[in-house]
C-alpha positions as a Markdown table, in Angstrom:
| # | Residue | x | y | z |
|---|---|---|---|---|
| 1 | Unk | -21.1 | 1.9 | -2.3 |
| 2 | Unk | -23.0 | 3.2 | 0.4 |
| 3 | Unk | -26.5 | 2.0 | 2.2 |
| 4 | Unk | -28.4 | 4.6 | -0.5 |
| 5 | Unk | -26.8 | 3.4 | -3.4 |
| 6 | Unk | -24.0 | 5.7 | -4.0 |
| 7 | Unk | -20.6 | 5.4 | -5.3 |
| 8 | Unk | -17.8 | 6.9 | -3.4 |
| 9 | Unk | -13.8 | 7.3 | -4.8 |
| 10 | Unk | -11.5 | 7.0 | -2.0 |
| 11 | Unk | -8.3 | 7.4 | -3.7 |
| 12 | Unk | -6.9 | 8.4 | -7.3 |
| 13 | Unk | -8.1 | 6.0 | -10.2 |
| 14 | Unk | -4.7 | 5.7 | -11.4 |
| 15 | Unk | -3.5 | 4.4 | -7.9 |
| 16 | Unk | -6.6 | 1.6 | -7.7 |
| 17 | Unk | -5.2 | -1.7 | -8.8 |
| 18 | Unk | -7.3 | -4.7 | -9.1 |
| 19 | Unk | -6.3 | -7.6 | -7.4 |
| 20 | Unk | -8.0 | -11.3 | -8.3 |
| 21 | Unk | -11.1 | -8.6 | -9.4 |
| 22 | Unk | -11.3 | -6.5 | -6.7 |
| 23 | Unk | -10.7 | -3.2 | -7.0 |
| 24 | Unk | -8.6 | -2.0 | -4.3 |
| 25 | Unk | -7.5 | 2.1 | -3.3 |
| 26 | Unk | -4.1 | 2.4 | -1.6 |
| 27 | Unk | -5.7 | 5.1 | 0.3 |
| 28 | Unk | -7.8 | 2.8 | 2.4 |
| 29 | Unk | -4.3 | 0.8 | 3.1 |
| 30 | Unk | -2.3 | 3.7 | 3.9 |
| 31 | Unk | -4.7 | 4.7 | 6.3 |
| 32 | Unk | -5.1 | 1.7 | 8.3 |
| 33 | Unk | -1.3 | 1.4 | 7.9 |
| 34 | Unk | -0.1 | 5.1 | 9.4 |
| 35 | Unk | -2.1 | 4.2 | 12.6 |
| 36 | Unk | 0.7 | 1.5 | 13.0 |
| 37 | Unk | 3.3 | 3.2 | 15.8 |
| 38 | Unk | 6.7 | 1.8 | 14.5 |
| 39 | Unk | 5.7 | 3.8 | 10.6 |
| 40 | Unk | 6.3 | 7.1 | 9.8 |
| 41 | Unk | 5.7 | 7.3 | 6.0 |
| 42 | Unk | 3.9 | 4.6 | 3.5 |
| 43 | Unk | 2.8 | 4.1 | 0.3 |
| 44 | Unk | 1.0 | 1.2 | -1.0 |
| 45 | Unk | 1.3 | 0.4 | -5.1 |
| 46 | Unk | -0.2 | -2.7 | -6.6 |
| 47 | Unk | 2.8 | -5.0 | -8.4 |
| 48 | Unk | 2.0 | -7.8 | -11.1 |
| 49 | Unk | 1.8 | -11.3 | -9.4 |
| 50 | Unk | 1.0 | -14.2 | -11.5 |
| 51 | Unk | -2.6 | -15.7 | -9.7 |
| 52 | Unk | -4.5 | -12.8 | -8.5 |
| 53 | Unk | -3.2 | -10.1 | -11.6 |
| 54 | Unk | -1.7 | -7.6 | -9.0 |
| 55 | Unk | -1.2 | -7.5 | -5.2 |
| 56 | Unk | -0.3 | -4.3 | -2.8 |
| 57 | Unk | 2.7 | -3.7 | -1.7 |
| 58 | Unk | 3.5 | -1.3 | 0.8 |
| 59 | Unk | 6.7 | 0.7 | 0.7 |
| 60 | Unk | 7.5 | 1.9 | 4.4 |
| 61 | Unk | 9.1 | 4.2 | 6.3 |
| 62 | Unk | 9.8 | 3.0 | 9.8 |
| 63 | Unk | 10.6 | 5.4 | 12.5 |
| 64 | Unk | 13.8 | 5.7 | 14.0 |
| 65 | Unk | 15.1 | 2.4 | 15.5 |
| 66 | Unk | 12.2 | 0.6 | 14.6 |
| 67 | Unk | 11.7 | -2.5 | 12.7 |
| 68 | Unk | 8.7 | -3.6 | 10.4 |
| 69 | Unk | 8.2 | -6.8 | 8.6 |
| 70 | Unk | 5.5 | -8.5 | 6.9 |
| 71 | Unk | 3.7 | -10.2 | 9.7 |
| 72 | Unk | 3.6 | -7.2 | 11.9 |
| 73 | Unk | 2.1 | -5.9 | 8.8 |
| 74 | Unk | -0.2 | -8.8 | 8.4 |
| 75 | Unk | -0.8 | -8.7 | 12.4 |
| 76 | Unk | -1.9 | -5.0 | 12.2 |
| 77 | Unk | -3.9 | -5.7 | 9.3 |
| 78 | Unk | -6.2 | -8.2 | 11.3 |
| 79 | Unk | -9.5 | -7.3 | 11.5 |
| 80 | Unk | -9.2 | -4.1 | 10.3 |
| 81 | Unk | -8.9 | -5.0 | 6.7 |
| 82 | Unk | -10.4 | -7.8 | 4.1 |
| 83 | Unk | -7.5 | -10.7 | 3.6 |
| 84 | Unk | -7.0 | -9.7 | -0.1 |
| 85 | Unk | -6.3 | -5.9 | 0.3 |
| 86 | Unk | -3.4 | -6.5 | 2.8 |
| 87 | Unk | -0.2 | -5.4 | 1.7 |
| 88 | Unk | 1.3 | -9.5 | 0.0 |
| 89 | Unk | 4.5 | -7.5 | 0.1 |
| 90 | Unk | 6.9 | -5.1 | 1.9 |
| 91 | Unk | 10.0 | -2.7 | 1.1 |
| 92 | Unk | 11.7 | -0.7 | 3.6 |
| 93 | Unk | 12.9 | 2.6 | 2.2 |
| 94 | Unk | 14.9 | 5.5 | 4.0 |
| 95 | Unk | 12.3 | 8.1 | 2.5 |
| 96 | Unk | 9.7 | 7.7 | 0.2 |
| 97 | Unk | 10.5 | 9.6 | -3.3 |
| 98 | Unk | 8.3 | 13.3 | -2.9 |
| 99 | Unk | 7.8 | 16.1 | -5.7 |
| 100 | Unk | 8.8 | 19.7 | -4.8 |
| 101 | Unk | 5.5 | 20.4 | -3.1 |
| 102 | Unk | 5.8 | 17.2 | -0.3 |
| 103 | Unk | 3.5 | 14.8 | -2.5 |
| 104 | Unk | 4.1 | 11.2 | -2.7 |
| 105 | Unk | 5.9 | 10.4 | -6.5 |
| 106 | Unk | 3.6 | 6.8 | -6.7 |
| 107 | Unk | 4.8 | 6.9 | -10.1 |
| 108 | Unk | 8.7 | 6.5 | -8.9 |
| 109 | Unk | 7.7 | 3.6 | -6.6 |
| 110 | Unk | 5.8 | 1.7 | -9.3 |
| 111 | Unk | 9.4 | 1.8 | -11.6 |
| 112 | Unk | 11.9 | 0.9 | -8.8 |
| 113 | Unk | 9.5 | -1.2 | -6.3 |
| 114 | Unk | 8.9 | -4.2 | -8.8 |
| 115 | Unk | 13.0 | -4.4 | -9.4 |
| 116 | Unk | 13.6 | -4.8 | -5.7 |
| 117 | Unk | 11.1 | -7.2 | -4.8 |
| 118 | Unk | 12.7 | -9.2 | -8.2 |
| 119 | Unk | 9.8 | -9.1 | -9.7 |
């Protein structure tokens, strides 16, 4: 919502998740994210998690040689976004699963992600 009153949509509806009821758009993530120099590609998703209903989780590409954990994440995240919209959770991927046009199959991530993370 801006100064005036109005209501913007930054990313898909069916990509916002809420987490402990907060709507949050992966869009906003992913673009504080890609400014981070060891990632090439990322995703974020929201996964269930039993206090706060669903949490992000960012899948990640890193660049060649270069490694990215959590913290760094978390590190990055500092200041440049609210506490409960950084990613609570992290999976490395060689490539992130694309349609035949280039986009980003979030739908993919949301049926393998939760599997890897054990969840």
């Amino acid at each position: 919502r801006d100064g005036d009153g109005f209501y913007y949509i930054e990313d898909r509806l069916k990509d916002m998740y809420i987490s402990g009821g907060e709507n949050i758009y992966p869009a906003e993530i992913e673009g504080v994210l890609y400014g981070m120099e060891d990632i090439a590609e990322v995703a974020v998703i929201g996964v269930s998690d039993e206090k706060w209903g669903q949490v992000g989780c960012a899948a990640v590409v890193p660049k060649d040689g270069q490694i990215i954990d959590l913290v760094a994440i978390a590190s990055y995240c500092e200041g440049r976004l609210a506490k409960y919209k950084q990613p609570a959770h992290l999976v490395i991927l060689q490539a992130l699963p694309r349609n035949a046009t280039g986009k980003v199959l979030k739908f993919k991530l949301r049926e393998t992600v939760p599997a890897q993370l054990g969840l």
